[in-house]
Wavefront OBJ file of the C-alpha trace (Angstrom):
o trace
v 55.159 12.726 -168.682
v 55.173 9.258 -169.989
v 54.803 9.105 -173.715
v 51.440 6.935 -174.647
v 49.530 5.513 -177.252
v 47.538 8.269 -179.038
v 43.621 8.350 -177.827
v 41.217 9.456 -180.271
v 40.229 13.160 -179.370
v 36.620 12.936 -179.107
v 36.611 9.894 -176.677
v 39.046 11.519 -174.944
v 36.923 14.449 -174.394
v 34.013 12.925 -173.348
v 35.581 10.139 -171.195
v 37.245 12.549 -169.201
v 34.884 15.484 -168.823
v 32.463 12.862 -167.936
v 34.625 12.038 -165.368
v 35.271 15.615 -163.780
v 31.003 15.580 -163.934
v 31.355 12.096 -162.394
v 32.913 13.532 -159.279
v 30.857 16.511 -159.075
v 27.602 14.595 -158.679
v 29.487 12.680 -155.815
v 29.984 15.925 -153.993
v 26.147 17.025 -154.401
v 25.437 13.440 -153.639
v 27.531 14.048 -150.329
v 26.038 17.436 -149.030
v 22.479 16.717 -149.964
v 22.701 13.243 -147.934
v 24.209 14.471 -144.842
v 22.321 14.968 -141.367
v 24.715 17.385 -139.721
v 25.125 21.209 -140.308
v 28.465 20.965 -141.120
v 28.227 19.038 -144.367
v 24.558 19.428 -144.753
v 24.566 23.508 -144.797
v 28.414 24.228 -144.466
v 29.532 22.044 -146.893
v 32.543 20.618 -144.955
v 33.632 17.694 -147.337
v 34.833 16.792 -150.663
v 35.122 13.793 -153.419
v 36.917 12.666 -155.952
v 38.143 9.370 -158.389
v 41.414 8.058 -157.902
v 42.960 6.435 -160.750
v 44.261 2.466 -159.322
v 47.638 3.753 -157.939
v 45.865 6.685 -155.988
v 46.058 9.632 -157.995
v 43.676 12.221 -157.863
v 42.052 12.579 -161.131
v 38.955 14.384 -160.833
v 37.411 16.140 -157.791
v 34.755 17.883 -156.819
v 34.301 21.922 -156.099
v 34.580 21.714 -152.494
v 37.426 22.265 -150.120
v 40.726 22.300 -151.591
v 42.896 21.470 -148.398
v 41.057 18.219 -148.010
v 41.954 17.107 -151.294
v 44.935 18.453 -152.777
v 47.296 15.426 -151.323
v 44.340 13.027 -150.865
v 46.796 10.759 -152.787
v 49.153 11.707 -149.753
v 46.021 9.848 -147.372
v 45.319 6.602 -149.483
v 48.892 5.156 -149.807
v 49.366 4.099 -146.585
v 46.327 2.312 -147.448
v 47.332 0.950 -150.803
v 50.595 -0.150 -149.038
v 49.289 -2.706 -146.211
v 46.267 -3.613 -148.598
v 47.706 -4.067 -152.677
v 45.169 -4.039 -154.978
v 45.066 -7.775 -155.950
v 43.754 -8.244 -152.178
v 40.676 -6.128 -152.952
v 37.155 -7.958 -153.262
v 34.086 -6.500 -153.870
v 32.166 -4.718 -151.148
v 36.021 -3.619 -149.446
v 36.721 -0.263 -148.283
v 39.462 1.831 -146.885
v 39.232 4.190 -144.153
v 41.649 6.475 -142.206
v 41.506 9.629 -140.235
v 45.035 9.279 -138.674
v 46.815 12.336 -138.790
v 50.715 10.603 -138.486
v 49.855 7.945 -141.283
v 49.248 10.354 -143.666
v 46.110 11.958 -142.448
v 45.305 15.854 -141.875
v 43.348 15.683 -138.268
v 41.311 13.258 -136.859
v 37.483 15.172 -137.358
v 38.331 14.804 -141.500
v 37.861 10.871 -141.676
v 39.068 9.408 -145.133
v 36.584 6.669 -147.142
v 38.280 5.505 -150.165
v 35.911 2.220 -152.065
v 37.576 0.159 -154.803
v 36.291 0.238 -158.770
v 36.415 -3.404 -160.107
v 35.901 -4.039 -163.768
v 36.217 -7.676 -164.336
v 37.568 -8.255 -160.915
v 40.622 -5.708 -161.656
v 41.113 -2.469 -159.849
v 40.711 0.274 -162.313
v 40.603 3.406 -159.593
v 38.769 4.675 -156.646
v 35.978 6.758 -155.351
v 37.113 8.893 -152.358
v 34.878 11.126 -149.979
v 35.927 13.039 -146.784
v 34.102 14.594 -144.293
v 34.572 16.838 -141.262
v 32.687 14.722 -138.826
v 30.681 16.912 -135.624
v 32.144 15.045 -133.366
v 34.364 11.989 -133.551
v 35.007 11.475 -129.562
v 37.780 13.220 -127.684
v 38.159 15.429 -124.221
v 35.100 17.756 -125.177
v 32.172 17.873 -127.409
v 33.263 18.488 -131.023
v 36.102 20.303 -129.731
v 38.984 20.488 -127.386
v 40.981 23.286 -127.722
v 42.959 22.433 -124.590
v 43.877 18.598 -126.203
v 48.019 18.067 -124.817
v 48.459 15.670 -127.775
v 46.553 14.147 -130.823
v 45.154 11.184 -128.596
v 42.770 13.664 -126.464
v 40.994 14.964 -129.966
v 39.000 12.061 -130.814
v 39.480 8.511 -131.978
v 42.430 7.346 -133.957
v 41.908 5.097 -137.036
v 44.638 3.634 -138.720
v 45.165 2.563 -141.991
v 42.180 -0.231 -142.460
v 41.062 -2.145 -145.012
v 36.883 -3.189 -143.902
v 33.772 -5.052 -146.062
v 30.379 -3.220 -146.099
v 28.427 -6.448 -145.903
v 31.211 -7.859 -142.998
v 31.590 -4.472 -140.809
v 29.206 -1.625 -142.067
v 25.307 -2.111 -142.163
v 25.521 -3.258 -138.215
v 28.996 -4.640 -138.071
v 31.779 -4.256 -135.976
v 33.755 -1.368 -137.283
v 29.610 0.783 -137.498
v 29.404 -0.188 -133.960
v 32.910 0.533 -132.681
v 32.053 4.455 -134.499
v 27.891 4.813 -132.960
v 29.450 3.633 -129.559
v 32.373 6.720 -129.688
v 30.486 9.768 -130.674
v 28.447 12.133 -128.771
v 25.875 12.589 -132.110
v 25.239 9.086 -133.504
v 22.164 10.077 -135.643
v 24.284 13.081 -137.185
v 28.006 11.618 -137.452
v 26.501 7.864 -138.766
v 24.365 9.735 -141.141
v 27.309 11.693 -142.497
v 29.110 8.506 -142.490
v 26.699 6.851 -144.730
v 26.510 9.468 -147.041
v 30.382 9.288 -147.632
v 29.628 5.957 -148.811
v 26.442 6.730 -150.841
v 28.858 9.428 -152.554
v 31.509 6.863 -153.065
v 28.452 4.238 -154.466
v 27.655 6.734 -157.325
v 31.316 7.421 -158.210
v 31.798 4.141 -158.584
v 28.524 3.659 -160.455
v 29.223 5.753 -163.153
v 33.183 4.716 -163.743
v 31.841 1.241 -164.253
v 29.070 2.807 -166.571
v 32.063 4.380 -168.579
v 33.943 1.054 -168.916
v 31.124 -0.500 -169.941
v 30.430 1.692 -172.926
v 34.564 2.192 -173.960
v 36.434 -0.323 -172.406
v 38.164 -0.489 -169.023
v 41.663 0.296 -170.827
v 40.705 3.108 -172.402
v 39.256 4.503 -169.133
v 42.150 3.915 -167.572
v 44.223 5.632 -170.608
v 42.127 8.543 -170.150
v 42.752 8.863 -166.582
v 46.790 9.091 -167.417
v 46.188 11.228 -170.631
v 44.239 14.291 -167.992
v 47.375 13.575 -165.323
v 49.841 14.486 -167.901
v 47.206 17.530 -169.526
v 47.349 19.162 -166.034
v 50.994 18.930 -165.820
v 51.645 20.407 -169.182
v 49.481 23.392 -167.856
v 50.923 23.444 -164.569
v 54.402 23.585 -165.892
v 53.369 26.558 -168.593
v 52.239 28.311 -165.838
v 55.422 28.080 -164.039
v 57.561 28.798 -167.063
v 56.180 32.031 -166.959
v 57.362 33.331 -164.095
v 61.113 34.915 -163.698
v 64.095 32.422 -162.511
v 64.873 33.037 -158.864
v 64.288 32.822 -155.272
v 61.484 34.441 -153.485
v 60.329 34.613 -149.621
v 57.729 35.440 -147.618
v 56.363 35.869 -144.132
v 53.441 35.899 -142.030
v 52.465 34.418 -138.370
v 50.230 32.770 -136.302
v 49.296 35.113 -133.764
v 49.876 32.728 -130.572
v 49.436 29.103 -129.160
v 46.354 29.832 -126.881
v 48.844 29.875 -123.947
v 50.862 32.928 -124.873
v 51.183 36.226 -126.510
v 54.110 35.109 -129.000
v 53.500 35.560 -132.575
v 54.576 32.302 -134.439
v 56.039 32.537 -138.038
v 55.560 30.616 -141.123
v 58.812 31.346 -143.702
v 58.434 30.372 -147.398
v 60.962 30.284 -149.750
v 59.834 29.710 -153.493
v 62.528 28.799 -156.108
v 61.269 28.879 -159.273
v 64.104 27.112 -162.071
v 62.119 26.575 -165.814
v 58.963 24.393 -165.172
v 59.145 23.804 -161.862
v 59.310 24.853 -158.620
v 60.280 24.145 -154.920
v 58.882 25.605 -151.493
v 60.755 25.344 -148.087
v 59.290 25.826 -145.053
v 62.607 26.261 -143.228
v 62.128 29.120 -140.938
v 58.595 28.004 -139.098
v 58.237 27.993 -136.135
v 58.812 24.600 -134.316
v 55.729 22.482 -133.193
v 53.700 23.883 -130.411
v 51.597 22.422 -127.414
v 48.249 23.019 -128.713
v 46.782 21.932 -131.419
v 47.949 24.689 -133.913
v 50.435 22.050 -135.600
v 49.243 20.673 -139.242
v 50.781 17.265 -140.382
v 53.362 17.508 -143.289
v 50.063 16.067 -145.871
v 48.078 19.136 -144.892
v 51.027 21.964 -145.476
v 51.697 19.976 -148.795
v 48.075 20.329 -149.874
v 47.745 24.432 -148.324
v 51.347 24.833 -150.396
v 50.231 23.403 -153.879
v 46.875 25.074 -153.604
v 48.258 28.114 -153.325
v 50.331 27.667 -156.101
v 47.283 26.193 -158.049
v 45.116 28.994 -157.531
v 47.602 32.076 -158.175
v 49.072 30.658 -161.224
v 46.657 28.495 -163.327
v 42.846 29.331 -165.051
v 40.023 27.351 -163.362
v 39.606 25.442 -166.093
v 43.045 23.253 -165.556
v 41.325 20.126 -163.412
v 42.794 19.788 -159.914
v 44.425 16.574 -159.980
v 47.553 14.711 -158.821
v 49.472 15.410 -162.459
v 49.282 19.640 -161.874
v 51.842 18.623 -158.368
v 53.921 17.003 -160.657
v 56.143 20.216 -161.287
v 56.162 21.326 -157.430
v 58.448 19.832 -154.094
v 57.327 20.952 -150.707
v 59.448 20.191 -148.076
v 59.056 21.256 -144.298
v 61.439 20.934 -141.197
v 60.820 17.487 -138.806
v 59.386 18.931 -135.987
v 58.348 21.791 -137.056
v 54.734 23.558 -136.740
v 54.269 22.426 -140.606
v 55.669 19.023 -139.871
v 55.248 17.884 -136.190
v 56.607 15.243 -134.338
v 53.754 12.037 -133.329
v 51.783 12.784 -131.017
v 51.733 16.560 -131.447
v 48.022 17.638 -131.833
v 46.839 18.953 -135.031
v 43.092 20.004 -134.610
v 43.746 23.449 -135.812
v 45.980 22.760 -138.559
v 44.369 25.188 -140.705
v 45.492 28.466 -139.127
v 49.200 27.832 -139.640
v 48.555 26.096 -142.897
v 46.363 29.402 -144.101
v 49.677 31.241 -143.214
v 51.723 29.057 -145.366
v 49.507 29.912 -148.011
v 50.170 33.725 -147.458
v 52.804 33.352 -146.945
v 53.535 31.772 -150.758
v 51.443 34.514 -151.889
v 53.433 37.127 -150.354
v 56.461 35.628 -152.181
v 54.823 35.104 -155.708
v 54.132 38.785 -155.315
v 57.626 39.784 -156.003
v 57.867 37.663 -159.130
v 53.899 38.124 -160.700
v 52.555 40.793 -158.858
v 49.226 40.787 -160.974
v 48.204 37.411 -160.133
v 48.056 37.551 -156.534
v 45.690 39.031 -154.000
v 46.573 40.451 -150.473
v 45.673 38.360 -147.150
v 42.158 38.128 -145.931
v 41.373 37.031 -142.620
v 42.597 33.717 -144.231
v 42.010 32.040 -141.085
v 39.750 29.026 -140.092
v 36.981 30.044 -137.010
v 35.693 26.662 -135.778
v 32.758 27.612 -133.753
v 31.289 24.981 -131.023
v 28.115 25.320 -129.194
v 27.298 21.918 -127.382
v 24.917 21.024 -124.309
v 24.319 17.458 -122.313
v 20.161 17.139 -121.959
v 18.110 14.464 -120.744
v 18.445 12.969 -124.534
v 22.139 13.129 -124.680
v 24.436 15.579 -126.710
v 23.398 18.173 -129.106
v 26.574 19.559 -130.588
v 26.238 22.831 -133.261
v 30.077 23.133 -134.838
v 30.133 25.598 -138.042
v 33.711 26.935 -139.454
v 33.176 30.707 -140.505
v 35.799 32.739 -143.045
v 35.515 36.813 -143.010
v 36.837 39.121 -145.593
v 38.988 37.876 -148.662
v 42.025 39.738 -149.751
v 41.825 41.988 -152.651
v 43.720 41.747 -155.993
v 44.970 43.858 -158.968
v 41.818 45.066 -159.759
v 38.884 43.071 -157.924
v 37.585 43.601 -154.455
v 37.920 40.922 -152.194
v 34.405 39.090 -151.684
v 32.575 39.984 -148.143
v 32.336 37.274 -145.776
v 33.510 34.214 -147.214
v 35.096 30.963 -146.193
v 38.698 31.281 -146.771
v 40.846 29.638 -150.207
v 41.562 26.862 -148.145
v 38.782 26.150 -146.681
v 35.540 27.076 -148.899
v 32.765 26.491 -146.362
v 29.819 28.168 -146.981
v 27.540 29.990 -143.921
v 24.750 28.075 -142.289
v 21.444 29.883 -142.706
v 19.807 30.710 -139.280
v 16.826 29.056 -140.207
v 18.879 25.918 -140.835
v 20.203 26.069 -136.944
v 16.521 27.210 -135.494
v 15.384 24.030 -136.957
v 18.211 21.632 -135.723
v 18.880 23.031 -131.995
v 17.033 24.522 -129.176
v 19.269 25.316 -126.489
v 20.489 28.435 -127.946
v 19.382 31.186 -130.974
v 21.171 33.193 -133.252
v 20.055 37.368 -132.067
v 22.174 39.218 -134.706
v 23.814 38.319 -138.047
v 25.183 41.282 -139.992
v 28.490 42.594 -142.064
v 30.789 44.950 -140.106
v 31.079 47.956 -141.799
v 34.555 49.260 -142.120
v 36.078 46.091 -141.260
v 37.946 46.012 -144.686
v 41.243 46.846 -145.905
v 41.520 50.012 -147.964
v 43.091 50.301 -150.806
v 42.554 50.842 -154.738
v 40.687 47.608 -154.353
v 38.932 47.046 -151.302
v 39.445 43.933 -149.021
v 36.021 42.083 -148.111
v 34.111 42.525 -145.071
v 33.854 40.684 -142.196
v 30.466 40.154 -139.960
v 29.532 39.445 -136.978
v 27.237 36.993 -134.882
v 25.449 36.369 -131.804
v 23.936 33.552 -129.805
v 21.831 33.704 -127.129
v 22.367 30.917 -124.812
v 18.539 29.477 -123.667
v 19.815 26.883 -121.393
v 22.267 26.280 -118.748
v 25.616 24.526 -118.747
v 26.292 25.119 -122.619
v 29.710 24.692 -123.331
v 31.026 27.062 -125.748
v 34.559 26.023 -127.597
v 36.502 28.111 -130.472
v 39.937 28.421 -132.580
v 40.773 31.203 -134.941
v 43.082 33.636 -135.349
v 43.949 37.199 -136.750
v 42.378 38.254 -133.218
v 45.750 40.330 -132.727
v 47.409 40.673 -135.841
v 45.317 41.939 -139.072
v 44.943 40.512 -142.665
v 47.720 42.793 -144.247
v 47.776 45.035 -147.891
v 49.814 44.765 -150.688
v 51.770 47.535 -152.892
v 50.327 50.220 -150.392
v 47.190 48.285 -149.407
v 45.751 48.628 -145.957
v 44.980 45.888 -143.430
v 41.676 44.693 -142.562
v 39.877 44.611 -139.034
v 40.908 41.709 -136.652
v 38.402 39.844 -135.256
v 37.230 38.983 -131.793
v 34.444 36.968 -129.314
v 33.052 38.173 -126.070
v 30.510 36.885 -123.989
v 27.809 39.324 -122.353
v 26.453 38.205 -118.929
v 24.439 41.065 -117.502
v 26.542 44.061 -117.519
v 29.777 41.979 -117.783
v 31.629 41.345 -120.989
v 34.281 38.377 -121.095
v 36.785 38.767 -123.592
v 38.143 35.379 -124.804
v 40.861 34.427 -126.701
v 41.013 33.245 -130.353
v 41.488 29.691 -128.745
v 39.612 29.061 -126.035
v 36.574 27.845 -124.062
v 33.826 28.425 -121.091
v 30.908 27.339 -120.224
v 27.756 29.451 -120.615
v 24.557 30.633 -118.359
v 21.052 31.082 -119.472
v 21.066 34.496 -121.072
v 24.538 34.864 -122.012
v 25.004 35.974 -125.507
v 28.052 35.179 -127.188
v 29.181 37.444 -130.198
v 31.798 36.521 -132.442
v 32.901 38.955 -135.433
v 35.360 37.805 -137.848
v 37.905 40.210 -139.659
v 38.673 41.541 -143.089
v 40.827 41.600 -145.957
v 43.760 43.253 -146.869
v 43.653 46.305 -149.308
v 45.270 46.262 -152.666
v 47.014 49.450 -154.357
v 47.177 52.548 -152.452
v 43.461 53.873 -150.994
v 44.560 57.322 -152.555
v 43.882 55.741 -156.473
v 40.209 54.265 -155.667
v 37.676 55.544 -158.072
v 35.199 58.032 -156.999
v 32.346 55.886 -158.278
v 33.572 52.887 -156.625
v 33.626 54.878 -152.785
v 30.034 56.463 -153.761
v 28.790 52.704 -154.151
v 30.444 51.262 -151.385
v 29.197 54.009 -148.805
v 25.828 53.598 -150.907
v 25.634 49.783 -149.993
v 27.136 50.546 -145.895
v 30.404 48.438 -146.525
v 31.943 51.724 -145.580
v 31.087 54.902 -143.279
v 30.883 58.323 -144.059
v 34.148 59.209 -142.756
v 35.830 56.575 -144.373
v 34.390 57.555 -147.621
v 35.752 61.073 -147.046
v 38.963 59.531 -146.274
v 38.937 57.385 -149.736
v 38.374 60.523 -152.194
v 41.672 61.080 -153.820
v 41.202 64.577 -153.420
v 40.177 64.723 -149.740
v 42.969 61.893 -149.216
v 45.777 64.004 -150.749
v 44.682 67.352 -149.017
l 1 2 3 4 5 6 7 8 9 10 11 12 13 14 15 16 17 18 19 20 21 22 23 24 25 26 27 28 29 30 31 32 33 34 35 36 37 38 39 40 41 42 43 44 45 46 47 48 49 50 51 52 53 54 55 56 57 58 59 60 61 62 63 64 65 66 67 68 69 70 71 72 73 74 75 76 77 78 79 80 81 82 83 84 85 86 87 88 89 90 91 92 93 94 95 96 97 98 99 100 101 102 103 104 105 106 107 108 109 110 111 112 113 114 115 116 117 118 119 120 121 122 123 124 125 126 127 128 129 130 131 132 133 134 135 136 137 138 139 140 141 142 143 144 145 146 147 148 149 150 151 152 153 154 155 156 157 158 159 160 161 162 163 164 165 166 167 168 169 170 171 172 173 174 175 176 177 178 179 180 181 182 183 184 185 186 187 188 189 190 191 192 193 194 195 196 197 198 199 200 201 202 203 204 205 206 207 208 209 210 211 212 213 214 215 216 217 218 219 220 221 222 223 224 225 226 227 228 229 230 231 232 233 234 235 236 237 238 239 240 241 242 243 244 245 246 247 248 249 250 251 252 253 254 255 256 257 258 259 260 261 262 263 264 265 266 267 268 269 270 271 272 273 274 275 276 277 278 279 280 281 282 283 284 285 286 287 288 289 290 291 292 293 294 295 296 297 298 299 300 301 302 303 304 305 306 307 308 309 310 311 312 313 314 315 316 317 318 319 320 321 322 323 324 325 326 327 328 329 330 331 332 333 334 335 336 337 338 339 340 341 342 343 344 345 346 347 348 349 350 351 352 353 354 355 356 357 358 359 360 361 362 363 364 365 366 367 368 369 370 371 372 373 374 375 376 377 378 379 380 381 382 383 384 385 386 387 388 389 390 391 392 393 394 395 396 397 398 399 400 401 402 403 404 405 406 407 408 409 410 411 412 413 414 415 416 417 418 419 420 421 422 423 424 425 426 427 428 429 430 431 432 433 434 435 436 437 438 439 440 441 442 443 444 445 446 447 448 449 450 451 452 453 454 455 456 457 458 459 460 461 462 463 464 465 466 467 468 469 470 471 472 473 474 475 476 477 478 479 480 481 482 483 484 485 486 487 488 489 490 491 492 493 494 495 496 497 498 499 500 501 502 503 504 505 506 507 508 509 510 511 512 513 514 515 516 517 518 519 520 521 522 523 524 525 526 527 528 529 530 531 532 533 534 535 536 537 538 539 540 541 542 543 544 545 546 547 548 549 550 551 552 553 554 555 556 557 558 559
């Protein structure tokens, strides 16, 4: 921390609360102004200010892997375009995965905040686009390297009035995607989100002064740090590890590992991936930006109150590093679609290792796994593409249940309501939506539940295209904690049932009904020390069956 003029406390608290609120309303303003399900219902995108060297300051409530290293995606920006180049009405964008990117569906808008012509920070937004071109509607799972998932865009520096609003770059985007009306709507909505960040910096400087603004934005840096580094000082010297795995590449049965090591030394603290398995042919692989952001999340969540504001100055304390070539830091042009299933290992894998050290702040896996789900079909007016990313159960902690059907900590999506989808598509319907009983870990406190949903396919030729994972290997327990349900898909044709894999794809026939049901998470404690009262209610609200409440009563469990 760099030692600063003294700000007067009261302008200091407003300034920079008003900021955090600042960046909130730019991720309402982004969810209620997108056209697609994804953001519009799912909520698949974030925002934040940047102070004027690109470090997150404020964000909002959103996902937390888009955003923890957005700093990570603007300076390659910054560094072919300086600030004293910046005019009014420029923009950056980037999506590129291998210029510090995460994959090429999350595209990057970052707008300029002049006060008096000078570059006092940035308004950022990021979206998962629907579809963003590529080898298959929305999503292909069988891409051999990044440049069959969709289109690449590098580092650029682009003028609303010269290359938006009908320009070149708006055209080069409508003429690529499958789902203009959706993915430009989305688009524009980054930008309307970025507009009223922005906005309301500006209104700030106005009232107090661009330097103090700007004084305020180093003065909540350094207040996250101080927390961040409290947090850490709490926790025993030494080195920790921990393990978990992929379950395969979509082309064979080997599990792949993700190895963390965590050295904690005073206030800070280190995490090596060395260990991982290296890079594979799918698109499993997450660029080094995304395993930095999974890594200090992790961290960020375990070890800090919510109150702490997510921002570049809490990473201050923490180095991530990752072998070249490696599934958490491939080689160009290794595909990275999927990143989140190895980088939701990483994180329990962290977690696993923090729970040697502070076993009462962590919580047990869940089915900590991303489930992009793709339903697309070609009619006589072009594509309709559905793409929703689904969670399951979270894992539960020292002495709270994990939450039932939820995105997971990575991720944050929320479910899109069926009425949502009946509106928006017509070539297939949603025939059963429900919790699956028993899919949770046992244990003194209970892992969530997972559910379960089908679609009826109502025309022909509908493609269907998925990744996920915990299909084969389950969310595991801590300290005697047992592991939740796997998931799985299938597809129903008559009397036939076609398993697929946790990546794959087919194409569908009028009638088939696809079912996918996502997992649980891991138990906490031993299943033998769960209260009584907290069985009765679970078997009372059908998380559970009657044998496995049997099974839970300490008495019946110890007989």
């Amino acid at each position: 921390m760099t030692e600063r003029k003294p700000l007067d406390p009261v302008d200091y608290a407003i300034i920079s609360q008003s900021l955090i609120a600042a960046a909130r309303e730019m991720g309402a303003k982004l969810i209620r102004s997108a056209y697609s399900t994804v953001l519009r219902e799912a909520r698949d995108g974030s925002a934040a200010l940047l102070d004027a060297q690109g470090n997150t300051i404020a964000q909002a409530e959103l996902i937390p892997m888009q955003l923890g290293t957005i700093g990570h995606v603007f300076q390659p920006c910054t560094r072919l375009y300086p600030n004293e180049t910046l005019e009014e009405g420029d923009f950056f964008v980037i999506n590129d995965p291998y210029s510090g990117g995460q994959h090429l569906q999350d595209v990057f808008f970052f707008h300029p905040i002049l006060v008096d012509g000078k570059v006092i920070g940035f308004s950022a937004s990021v979206a998962h686009h629907l579809d963003i071109s590529g080898g298959d509607p929305g999503l292909n799972i069988g891409a051999p390297d990044v440049y069959a998932e969709g289109l690449i865009i590098p580092p650029l520096k682009l003028n609303m009035k010269r290359d938006w609003h009908g320009g070149a770059f708006e055209r080069l985007l409508r003429a690529n995607v499958r789902v203009p009306h959706q993915t430009m709507g989305d688009f524009d909505a980054q930008i309307a989100a970025n507009a009223i960040g922005a906005q309301r910096v500006t209104e700030l400087a106005e009232r107090y002064g661009a330097e103090k603004i700007t004084a305020v934005m180093a003065a909540l840096l350094d207040y996250s740090e101080a927390r961040m580094r409290a947090a850490l000082r709490e926790i025993p010297d030494g080195v920790y590890t921990g393990e978990d795995a992929v379950d395969d590449d979509g082309l064979s049965d080997t599990p792949l590992p993700v190895r963390a090591t965590l050295t904690i030394k005073g206030d800070s603290a280190e995490i090596d991936f060395t260990g991982t398995a290296q890079q594979v042919r799918r698109n499993l692989n997450a660029p080094f930006a995304a395993t930095v952001s999974a890594a200090l999340s992790c961290l960020k969540a375990a070890l800090t109150s919510p109150d702490i504001p997510f921002n570049a100055g809490a990473f201050r304390p923490i180095k991530v590093t990752a072998p070249l070539g490696t599934m958490l830091n491939p080689r160009h042009p290794a595909p990275v679609r999927a990143r989140m299933e190895v980088c939701s290992r990483a994180w329990n894998a962290i977690m696993k290792a923090l729970s040697q050290a502070v076993p009462d702040k962590v919580i047990a896996c869940g089915f900590d796994t991303t489930t992009s789900f793709v339903l697309s079909h070609l009619g006589e007016n072009g594509w309709s593409v559905y793409l929703e990313i689904f969670g399951g159960g979270f894992g539960a902690g020292l002495d709270k249940d994990g939450c039932d059907a939820v995105d997971n900590p990575l991720s944050n999506c929320s479910n899109t309501p069926v009425e949502a989808l009946d509106q928006d598509f017509s070539f297939f319907r949603v025939v059963e939506y429900a919790m699956r009983t028993d899919s949770c870990g046992h244990g003194r406190s209970r892992g969530g539940l997972g559910f379960v949903r089908s679609f009826e396919a109502l025309k022909d030729d509908v493609r269907i295209s998925l990744y996920s994972d915990r299909f084969r290997r389950s969310a595991e327990g801590l300290f005697g904690g047992l592991p939740g349900a796997t998931g799985y898909c299938e597809v129903r044709r008559g009397s036939e049932v076609i398993k697929l894999r946790s990546k794959d794809a087919m194409d569908l026939k009028r009638g088939d009904v696809v079912t996918l049901a996502v997992g649980g998470g891991g138990g906490y404690g031993s299943p033998k020390e769960r209260s009584p009262e907290s069985v009765a209610a679970d078997l009372e609200d059908g998380i559970i069956s009657d044998a496995v409440a049997r099974s839970w009563h300490r008495q019946d469990a110890s007989a």
